[in-house]
py3Dmol code that shows the C-alpha trace and the ligand (Angstrom):
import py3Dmol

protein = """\
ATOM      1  CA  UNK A   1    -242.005-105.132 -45.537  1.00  0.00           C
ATOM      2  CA  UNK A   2    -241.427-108.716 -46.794  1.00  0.00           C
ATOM      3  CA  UNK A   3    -243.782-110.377 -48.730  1.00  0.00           C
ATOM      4  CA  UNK A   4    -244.057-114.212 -48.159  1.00  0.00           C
ATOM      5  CA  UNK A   5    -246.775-116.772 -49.347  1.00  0.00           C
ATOM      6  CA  UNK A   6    -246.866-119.298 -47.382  1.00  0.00           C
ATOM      7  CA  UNK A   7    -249.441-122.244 -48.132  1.00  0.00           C
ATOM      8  CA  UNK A   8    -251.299-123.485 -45.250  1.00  0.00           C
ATOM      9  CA  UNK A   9    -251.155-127.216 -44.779  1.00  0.00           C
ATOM     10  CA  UNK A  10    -254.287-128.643 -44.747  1.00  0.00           C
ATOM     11  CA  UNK A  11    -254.385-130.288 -40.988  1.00  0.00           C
ATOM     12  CA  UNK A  12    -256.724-133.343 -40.535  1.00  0.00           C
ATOM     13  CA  UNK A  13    -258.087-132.942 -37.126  1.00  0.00           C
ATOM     14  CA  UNK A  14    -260.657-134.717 -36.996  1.00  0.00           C
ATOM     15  CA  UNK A  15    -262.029-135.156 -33.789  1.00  0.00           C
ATOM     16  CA  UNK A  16    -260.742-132.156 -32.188  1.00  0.00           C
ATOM     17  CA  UNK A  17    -263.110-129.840 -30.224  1.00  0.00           C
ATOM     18  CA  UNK A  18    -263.954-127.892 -32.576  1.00  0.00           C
ATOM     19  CA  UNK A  19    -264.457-124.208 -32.500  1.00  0.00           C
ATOM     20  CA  UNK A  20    -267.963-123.150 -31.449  1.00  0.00           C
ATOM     21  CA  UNK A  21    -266.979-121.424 -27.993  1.00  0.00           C
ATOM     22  CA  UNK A  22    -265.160-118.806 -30.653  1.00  0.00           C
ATOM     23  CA  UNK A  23    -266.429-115.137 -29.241  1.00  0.00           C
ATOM     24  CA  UNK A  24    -267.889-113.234 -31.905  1.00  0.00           C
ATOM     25  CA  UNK A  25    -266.790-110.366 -33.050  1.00  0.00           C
ATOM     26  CA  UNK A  26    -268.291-108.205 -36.037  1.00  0.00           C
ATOM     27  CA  UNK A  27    -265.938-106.208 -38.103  1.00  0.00           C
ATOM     28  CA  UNK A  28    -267.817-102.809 -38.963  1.00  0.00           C
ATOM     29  CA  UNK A  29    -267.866-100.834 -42.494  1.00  0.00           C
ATOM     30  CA  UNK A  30    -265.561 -98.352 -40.149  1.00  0.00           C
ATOM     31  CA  UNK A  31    -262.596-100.926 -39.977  1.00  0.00           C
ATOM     32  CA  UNK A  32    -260.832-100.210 -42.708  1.00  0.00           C
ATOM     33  CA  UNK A  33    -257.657-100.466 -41.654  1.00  0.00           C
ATOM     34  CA  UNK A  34    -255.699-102.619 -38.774  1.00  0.00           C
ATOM     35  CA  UNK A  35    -255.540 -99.507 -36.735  1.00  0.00           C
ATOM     36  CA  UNK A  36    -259.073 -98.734 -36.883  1.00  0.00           C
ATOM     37  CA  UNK A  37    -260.129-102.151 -36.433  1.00  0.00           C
ATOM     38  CA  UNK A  38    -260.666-103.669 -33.007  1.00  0.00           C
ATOM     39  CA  UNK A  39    -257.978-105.221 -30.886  1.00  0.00           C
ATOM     40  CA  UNK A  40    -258.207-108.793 -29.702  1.00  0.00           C
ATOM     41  CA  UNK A  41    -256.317-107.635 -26.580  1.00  0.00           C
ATOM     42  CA  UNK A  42    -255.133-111.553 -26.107  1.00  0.00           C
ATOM     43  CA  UNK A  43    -255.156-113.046 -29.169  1.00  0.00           C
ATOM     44  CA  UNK A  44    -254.502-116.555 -27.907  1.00  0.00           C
ATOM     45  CA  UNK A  45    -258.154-116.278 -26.586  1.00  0.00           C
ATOM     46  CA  UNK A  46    -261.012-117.836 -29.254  1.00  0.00           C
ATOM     47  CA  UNK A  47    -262.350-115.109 -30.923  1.00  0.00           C
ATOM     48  CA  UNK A  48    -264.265-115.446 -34.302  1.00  0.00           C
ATOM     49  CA  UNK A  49    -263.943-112.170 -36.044  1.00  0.00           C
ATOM     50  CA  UNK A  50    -267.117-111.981 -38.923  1.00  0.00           C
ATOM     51  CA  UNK A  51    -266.309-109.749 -42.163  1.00  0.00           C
ATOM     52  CA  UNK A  52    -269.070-108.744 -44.368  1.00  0.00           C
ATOM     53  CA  UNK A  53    -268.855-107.449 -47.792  1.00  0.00           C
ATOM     54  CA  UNK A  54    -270.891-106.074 -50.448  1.00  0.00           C
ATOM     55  CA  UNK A  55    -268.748-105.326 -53.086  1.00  0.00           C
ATOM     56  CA  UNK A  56    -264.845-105.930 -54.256  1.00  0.00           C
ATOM     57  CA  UNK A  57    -262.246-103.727 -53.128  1.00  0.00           C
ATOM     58  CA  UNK A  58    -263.915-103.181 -49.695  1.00  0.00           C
ATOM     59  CA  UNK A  59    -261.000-104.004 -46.632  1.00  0.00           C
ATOM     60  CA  UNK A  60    -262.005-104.539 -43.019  1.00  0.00           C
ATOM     61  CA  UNK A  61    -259.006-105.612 -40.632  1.00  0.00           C
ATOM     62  CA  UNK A  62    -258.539-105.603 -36.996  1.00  0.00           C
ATOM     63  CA  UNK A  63    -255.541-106.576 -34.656  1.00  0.00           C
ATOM     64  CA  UNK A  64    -254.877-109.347 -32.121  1.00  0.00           C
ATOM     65  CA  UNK A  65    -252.192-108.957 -29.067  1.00  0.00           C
ATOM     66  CA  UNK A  66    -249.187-111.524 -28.420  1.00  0.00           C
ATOM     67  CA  UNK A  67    -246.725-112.319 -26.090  1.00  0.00           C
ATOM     68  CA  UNK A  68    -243.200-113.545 -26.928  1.00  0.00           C
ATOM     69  CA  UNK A  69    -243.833-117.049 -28.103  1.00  0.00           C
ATOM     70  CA  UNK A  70    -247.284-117.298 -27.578  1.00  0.00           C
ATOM     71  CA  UNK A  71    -249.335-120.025 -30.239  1.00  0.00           C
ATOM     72  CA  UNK A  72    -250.185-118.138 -33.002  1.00  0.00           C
ATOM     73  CA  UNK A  73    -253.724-119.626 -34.258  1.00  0.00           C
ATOM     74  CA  UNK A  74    -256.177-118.805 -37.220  1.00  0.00           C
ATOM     75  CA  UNK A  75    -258.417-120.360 -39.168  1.00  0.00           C
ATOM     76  CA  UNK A  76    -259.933-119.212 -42.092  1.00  0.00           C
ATOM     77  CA  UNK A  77    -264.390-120.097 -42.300  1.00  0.00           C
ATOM     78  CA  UNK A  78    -266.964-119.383 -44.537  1.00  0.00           C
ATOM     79  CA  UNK A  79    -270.619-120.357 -44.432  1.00  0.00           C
ATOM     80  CA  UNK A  80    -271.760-123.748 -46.135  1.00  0.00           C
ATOM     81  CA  UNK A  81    -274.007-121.797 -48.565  1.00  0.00           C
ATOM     82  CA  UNK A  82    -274.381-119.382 -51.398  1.00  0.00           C
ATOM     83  CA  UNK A  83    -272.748-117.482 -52.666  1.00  0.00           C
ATOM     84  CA  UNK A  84    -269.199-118.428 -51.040  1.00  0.00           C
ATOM     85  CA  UNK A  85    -269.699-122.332 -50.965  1.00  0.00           C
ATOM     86  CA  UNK A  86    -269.775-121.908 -55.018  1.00  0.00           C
ATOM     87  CA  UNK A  87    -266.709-118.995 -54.989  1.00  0.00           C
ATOM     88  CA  UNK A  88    -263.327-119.712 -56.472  1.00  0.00           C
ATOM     89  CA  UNK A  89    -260.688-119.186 -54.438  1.00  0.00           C
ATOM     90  CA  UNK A  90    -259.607-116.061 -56.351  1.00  0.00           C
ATOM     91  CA  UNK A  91    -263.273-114.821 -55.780  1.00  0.00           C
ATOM     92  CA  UNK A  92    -263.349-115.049 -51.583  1.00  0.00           C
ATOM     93  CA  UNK A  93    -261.831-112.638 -49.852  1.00  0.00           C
ATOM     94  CA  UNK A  94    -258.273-112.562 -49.045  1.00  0.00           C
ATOM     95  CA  UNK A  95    -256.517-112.492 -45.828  1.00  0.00           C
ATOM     96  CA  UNK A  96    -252.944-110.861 -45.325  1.00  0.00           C
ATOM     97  CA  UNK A  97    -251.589-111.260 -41.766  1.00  0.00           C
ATOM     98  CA  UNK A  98    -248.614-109.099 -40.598  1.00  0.00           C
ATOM     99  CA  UNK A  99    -246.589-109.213 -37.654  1.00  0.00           C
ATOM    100  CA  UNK A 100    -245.418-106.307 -35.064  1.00  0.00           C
ATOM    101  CA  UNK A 101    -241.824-106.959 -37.201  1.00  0.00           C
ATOM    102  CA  UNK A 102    -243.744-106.397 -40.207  1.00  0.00           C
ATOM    103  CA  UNK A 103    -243.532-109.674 -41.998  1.00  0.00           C
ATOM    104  CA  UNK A 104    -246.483-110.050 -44.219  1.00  0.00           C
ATOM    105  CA  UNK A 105    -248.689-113.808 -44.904  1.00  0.00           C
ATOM    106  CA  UNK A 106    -251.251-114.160 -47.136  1.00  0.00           C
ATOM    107  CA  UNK A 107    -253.094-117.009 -46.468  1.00  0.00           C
ATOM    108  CA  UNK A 108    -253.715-119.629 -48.930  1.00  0.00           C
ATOM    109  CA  UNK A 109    -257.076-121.907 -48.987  1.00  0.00           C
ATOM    110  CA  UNK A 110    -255.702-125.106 -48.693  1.00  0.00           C
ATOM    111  CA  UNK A 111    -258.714-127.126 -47.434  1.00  0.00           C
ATOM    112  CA  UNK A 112    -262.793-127.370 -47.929  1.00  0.00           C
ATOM    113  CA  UNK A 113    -263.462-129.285 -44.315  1.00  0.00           C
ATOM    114  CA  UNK A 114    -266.852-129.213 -43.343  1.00  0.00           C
ATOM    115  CA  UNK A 115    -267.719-128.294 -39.879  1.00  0.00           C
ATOM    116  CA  UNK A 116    -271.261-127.854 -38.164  1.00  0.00           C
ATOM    117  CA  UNK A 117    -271.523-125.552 -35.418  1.00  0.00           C
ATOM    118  CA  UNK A 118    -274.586-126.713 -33.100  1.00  0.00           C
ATOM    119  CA  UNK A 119    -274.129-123.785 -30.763  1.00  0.00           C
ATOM    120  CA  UNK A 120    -276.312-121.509 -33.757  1.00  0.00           C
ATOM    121  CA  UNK A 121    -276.945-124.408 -36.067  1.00  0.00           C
ATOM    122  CA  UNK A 122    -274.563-123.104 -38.936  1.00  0.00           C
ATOM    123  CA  UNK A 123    -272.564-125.256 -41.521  1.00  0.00           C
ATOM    124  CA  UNK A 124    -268.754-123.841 -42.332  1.00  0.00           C
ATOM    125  CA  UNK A 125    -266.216-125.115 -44.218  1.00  0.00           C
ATOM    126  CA  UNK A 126    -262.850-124.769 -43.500  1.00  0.00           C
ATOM    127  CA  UNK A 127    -260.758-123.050 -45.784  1.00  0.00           C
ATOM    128  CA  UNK A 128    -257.336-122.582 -44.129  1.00  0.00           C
ATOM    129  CA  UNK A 129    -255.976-123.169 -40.729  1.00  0.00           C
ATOM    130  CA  UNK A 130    -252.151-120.746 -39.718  1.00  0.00           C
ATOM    131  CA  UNK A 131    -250.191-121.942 -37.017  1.00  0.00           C
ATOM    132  CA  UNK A 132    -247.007-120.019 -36.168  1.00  0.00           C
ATOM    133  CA  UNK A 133    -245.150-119.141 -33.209  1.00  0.00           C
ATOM    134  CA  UNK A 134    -245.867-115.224 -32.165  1.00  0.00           C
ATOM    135  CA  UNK A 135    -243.375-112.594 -32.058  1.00  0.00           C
ATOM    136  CA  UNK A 136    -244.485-110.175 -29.259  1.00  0.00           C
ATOM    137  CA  UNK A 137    -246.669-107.188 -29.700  1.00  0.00           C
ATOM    138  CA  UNK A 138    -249.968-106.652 -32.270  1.00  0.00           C
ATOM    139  CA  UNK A 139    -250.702-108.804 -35.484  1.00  0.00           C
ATOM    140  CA  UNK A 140    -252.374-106.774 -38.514  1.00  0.00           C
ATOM    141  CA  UNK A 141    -255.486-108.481 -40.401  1.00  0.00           C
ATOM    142  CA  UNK A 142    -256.434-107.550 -43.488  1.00  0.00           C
ATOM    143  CA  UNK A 143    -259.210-108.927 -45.038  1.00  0.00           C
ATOM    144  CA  UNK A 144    -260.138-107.058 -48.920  1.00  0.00           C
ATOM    145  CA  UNK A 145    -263.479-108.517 -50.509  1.00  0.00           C
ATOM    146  CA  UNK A 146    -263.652-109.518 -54.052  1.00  0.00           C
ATOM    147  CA  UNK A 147    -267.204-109.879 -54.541  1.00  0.00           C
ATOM    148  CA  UNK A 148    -270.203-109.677 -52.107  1.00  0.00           C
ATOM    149  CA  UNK A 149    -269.068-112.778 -49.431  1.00  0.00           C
ATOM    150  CA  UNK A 150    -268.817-112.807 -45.708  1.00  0.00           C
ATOM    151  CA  UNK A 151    -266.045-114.460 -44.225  1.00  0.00           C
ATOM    152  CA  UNK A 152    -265.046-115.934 -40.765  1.00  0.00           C
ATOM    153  CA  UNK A 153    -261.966-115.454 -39.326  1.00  0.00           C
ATOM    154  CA  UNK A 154    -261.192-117.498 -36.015  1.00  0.00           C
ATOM    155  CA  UNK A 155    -258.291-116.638 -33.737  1.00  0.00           C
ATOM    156  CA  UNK A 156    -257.088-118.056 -30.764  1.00  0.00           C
ATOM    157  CA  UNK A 157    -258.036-121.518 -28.915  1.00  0.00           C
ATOM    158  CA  UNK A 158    -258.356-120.953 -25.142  1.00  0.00           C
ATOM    159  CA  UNK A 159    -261.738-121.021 -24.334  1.00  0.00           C
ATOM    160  CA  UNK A 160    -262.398-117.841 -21.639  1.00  0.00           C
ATOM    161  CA  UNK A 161    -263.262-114.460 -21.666  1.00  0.00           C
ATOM    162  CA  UNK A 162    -261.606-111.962 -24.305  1.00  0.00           C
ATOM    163  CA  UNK A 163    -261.370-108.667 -24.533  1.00  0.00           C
ATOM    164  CA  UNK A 164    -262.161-106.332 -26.995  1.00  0.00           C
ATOM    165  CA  UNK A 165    -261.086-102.552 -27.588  1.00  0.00           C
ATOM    166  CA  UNK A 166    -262.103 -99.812 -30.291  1.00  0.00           C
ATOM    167  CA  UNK A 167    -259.117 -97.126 -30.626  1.00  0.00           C
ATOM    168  CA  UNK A 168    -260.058 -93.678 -29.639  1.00  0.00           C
ATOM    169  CA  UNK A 169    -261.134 -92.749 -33.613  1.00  0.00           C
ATOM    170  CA  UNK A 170    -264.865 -92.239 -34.537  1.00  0.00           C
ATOM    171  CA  UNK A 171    -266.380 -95.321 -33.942  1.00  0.00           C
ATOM    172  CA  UNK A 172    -269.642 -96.480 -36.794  1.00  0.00           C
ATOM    173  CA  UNK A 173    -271.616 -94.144 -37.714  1.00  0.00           C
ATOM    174  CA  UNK A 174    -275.106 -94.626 -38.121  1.00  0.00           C
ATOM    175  CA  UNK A 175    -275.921 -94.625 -41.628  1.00  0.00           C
ATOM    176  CA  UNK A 176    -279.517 -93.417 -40.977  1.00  0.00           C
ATOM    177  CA  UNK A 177    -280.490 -90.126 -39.341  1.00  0.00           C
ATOM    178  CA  UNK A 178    -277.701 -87.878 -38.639  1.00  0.00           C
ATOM    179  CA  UNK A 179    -278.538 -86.469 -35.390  1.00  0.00           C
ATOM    180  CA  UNK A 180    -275.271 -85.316 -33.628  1.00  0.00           C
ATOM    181  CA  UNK A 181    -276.612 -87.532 -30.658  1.00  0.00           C
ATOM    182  CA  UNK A 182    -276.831 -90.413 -32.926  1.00  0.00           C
ATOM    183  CA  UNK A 183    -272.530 -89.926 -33.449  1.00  0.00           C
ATOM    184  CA  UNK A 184    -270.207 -91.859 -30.877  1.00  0.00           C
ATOM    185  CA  UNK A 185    -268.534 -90.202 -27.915  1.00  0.00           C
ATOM    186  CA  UNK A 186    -264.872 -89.996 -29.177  1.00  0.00           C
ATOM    187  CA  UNK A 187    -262.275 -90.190 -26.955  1.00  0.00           C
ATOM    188  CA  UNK A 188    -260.403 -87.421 -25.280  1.00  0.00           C
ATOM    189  CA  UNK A 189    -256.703 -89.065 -25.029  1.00  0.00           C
ATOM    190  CA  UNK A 190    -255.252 -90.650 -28.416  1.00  0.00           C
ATOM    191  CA  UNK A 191    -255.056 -93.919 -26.172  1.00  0.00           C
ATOM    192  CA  UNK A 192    -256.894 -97.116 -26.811  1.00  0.00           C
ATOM    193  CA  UNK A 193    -260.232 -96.721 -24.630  1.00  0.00           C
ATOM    194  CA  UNK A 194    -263.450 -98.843 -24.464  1.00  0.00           C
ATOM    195  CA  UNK A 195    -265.883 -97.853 -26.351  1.00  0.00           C
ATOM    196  CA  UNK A 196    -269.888 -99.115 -26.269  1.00  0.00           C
ATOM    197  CA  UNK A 197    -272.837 -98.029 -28.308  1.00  0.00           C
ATOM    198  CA  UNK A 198    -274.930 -95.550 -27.189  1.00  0.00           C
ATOM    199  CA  UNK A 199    -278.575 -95.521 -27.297  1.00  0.00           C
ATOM    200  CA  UNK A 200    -278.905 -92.692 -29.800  1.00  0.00           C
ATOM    201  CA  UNK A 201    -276.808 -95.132 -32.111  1.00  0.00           C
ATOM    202  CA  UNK A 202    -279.577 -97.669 -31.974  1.00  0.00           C
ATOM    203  CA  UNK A 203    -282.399 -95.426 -31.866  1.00  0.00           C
ATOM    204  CA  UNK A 204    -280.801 -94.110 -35.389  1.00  0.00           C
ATOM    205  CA  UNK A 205    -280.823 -97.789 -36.914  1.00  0.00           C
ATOM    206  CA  UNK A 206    -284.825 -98.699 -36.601  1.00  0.00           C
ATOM    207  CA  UNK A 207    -285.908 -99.582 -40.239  1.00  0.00           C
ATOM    208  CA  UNK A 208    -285.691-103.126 -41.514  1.00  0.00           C
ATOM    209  CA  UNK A 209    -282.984-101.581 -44.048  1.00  0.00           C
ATOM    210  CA  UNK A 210    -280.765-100.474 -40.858  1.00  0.00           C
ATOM    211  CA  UNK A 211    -281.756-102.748 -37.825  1.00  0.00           C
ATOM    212  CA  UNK A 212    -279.850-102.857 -34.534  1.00  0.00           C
ATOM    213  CA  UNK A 213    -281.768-103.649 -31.295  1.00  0.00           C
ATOM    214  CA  UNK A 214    -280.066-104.048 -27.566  1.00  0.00           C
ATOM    215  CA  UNK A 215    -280.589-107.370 -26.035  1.00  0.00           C
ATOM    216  CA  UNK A 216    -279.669-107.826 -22.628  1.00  0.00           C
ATOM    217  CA  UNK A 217    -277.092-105.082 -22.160  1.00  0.00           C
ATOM    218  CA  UNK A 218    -275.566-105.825 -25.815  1.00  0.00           C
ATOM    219  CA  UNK A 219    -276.143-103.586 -29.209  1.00  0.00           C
ATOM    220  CA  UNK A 220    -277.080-106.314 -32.255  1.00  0.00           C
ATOM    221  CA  UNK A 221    -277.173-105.531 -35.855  1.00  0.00           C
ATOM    222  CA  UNK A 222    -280.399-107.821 -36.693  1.00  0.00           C
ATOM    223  CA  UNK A 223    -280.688-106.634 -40.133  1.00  0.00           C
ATOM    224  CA  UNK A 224    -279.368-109.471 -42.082  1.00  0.00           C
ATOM    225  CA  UNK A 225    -281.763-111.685 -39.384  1.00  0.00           C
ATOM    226  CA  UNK A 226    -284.993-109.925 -40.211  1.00  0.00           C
ATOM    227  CA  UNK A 227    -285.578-112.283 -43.708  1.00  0.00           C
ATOM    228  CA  UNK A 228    -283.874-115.414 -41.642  1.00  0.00           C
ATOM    229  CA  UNK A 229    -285.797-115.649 -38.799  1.00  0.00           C
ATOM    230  CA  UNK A 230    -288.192-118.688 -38.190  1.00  0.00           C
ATOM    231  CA  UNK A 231    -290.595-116.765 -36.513  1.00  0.00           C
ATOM    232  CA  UNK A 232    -291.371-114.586 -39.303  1.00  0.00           C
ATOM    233  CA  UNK A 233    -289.500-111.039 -40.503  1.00  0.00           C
ATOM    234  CA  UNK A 234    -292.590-108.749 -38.145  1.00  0.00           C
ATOM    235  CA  UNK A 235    -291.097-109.394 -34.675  1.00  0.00           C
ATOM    236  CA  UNK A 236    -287.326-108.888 -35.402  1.00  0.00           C
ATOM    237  CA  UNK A 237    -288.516-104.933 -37.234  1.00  0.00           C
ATOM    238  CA  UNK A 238    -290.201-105.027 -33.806  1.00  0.00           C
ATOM    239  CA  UNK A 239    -287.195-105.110 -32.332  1.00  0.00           C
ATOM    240  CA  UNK A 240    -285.005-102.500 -34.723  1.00  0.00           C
ATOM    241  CA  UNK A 241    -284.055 -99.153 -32.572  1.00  0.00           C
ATOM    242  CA  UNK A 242    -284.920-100.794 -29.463  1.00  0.00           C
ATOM    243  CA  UNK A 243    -284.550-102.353 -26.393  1.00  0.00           C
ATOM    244  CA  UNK A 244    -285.695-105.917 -27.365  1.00  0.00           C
ATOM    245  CA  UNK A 245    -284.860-107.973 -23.848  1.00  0.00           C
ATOM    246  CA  UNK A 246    -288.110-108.482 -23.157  1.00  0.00           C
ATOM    247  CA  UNK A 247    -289.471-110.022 -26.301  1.00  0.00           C
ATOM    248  CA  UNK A 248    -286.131-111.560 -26.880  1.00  0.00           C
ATOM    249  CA  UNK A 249    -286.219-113.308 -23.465  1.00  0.00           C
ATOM    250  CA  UNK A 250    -290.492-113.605 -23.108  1.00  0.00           C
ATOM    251  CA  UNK A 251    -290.387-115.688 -25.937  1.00  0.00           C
ATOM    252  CA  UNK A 252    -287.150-117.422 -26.334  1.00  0.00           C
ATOM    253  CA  UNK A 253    -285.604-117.714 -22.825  1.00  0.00           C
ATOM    254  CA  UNK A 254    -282.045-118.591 -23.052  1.00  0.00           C
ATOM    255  CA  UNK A 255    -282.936-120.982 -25.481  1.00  0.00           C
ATOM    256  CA  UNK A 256    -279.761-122.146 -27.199  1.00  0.00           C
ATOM    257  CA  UNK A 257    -280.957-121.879 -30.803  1.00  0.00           C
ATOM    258  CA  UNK A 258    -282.135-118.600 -30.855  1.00  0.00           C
ATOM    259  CA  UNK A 259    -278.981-117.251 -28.647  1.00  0.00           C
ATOM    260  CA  UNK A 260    -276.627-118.961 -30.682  1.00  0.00           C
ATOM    261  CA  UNK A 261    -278.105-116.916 -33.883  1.00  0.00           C
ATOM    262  CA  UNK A 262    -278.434-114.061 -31.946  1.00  0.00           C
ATOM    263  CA  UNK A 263    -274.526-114.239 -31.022  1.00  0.00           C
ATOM    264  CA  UNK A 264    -273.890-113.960 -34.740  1.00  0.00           C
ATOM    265  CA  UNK A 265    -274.991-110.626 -35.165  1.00  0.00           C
ATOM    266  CA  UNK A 266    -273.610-108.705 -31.942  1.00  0.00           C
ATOM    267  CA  UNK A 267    -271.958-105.839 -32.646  1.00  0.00           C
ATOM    268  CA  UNK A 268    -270.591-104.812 -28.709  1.00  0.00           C
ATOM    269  CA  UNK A 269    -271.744-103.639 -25.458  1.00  0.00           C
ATOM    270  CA  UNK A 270    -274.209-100.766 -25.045  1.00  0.00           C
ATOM    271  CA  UNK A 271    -272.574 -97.790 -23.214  1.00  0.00           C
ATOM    272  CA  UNK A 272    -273.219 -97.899 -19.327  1.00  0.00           C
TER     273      UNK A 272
END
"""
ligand_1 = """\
43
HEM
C -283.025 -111.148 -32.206
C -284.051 -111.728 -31.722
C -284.504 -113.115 -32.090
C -283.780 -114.192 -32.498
C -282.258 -114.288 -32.700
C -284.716 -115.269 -32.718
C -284.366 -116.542 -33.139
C -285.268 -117.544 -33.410
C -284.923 -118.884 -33.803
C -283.496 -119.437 -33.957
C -286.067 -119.554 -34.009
C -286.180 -121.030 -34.463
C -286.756 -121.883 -33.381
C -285.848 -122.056 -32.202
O -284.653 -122.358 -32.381
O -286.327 -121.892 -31.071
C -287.148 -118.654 -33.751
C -288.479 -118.968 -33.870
C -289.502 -118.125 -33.532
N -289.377 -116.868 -33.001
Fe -287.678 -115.838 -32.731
N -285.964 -114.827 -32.454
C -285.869 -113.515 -32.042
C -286.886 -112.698 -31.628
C -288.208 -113.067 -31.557
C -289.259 -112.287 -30.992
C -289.081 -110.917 -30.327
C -290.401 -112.993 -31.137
C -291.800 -112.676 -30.683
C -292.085 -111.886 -29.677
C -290.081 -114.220 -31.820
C -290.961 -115.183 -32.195
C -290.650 -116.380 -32.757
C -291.625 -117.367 -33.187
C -293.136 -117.209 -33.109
C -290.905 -118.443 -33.690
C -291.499 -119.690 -34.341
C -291.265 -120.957 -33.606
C -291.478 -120.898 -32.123
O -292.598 -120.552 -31.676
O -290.522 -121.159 -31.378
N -288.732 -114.245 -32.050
N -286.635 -117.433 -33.390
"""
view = py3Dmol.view(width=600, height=400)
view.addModel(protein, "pdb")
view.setStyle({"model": 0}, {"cartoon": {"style": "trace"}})
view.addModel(ligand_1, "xyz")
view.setStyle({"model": 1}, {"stick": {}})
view.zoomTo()
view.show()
């Protein structure tokens, strides 16, 4: 596999839409590798892939599909705030993109463009934007922590619809309660299928150290939101292990503040 580093030019484009319509997607301790890692099934679709670390050494990657020639997009974000506002580069985590050839970028921060998201009221900076023309078939990326940091990755520009898959391989497992309910219905065929959560998943992850909650048909992990939230950390433990619709929606509506921060933590659909 060739190696190439290839520095990022820092693109001024100011005044362009920027990219707040990105669909979230939240890597899971479970992605370790490209072909564990969800697949952006069109990758020229907006998707903004979160990675969250706790300590160096830790890899989470997922893939993105191409056509033939297809824009290649991505854009490297962090938050606006401690710790990875005051990181070095050599401290963030890095990104290594690889194509279905097998040629290998690591991208290089090249940029520190500051960019305010209204949809959920969050500062980024930009750290890096890749442009490339796509060869056709499934991008690898790689993103290995080397401290505690959470990252942003953004791929893709059309604003619509994307899809998401899991690969038929055990799919995260609750760290609390073991119950063999609580464990993910694995696929039968090596194939890529759909996965969702299940409800034994969430029931599993109902302590503020562990929270997930479904909101409207969608399994959250709130437990980074439980210290954050304006209202006070009591009704979002409320919420952990359960179906939280109702006090979601009774007291925020579809309010665009508290949707936009919920969007930040979904994790994926809850199984039908
Ligand atoms: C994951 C679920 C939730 C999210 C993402 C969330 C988000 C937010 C946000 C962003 C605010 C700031 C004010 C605003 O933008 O409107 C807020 C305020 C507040 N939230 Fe929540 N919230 C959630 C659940 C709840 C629940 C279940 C309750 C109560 C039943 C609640 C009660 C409050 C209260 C009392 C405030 C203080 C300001 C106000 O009354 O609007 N929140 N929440």
């Amino acid at each position: 596999m060739r190696k190439l580093l290839i520095p990022i030019l820092a693109l001024a484009f100011i005044g362009i839409t920027p990219a707040y319509a990105h669909q979230p997607v939240e890597l899971l301790n479970t992605d370790t590798t490209a072909a564990r890692g969800p697949l952006l099934v069109d990758g020229t679709i907006s998707f903004a892939v979160r990675a969250a670390f706790n300590k160096p050494g830790e890899k989470k990657a997922f893939r993105a599909g191409f056509a033939q020639g297809d824009p290649l997009s991505v854009e490297y974000l962090i938050f606006d705030r401690k710790p990875e506002n005051t990181m070095r580069a050599a401290q963030l985590p890095s990104l290594v993109i690889t194509s279905p050839k097998g040629t290998s970028v690591t991208i290089k921060f090249s940029e520190r463009t500051k960019f305010y998201e209204p949809y959920s009221g969050v500062n980024y900076l930009y750290l890096a934007r890749y442009k490339a023309v796509a060869e056709a078939g499934e991008y690898s990326f790689v993103v290995t922590a080397k401290r505690k940091a959470a990252v942003t990755i953004a791929v893709g520009q059309r604003e619509e619809p994307g899809e998401v898959l899991r690969g038929a391989k055990p799919t995260p497992t609750p760290t609390v309660a073991a119950a063999p309910t609580a464990s993910p219905t694995p696929s039968a065929t090596p194939s890529v299928t759909k996965v969702g959560y299940t409800m034994a998943q969430v029931r599993a992850n109902n302590s503020a150290s562990k929270c997930w909650s479904v909101i409207d048909g969608n399994v959250y992990d709130l437990t980074n939101w439980i210290d954050s939230h304006p209202g006070g950390p009591g009704y979002i433990q409320g919420l952990c292990g359960n179906d939280g619709s109702s006090a979601f929606s009774s007291k925020h509506g579809n309010r665009s503040g508290p949707v936009g921060q919920l969007n930040r933590y979904r994790l994926g659909p809850l199984e039908k």
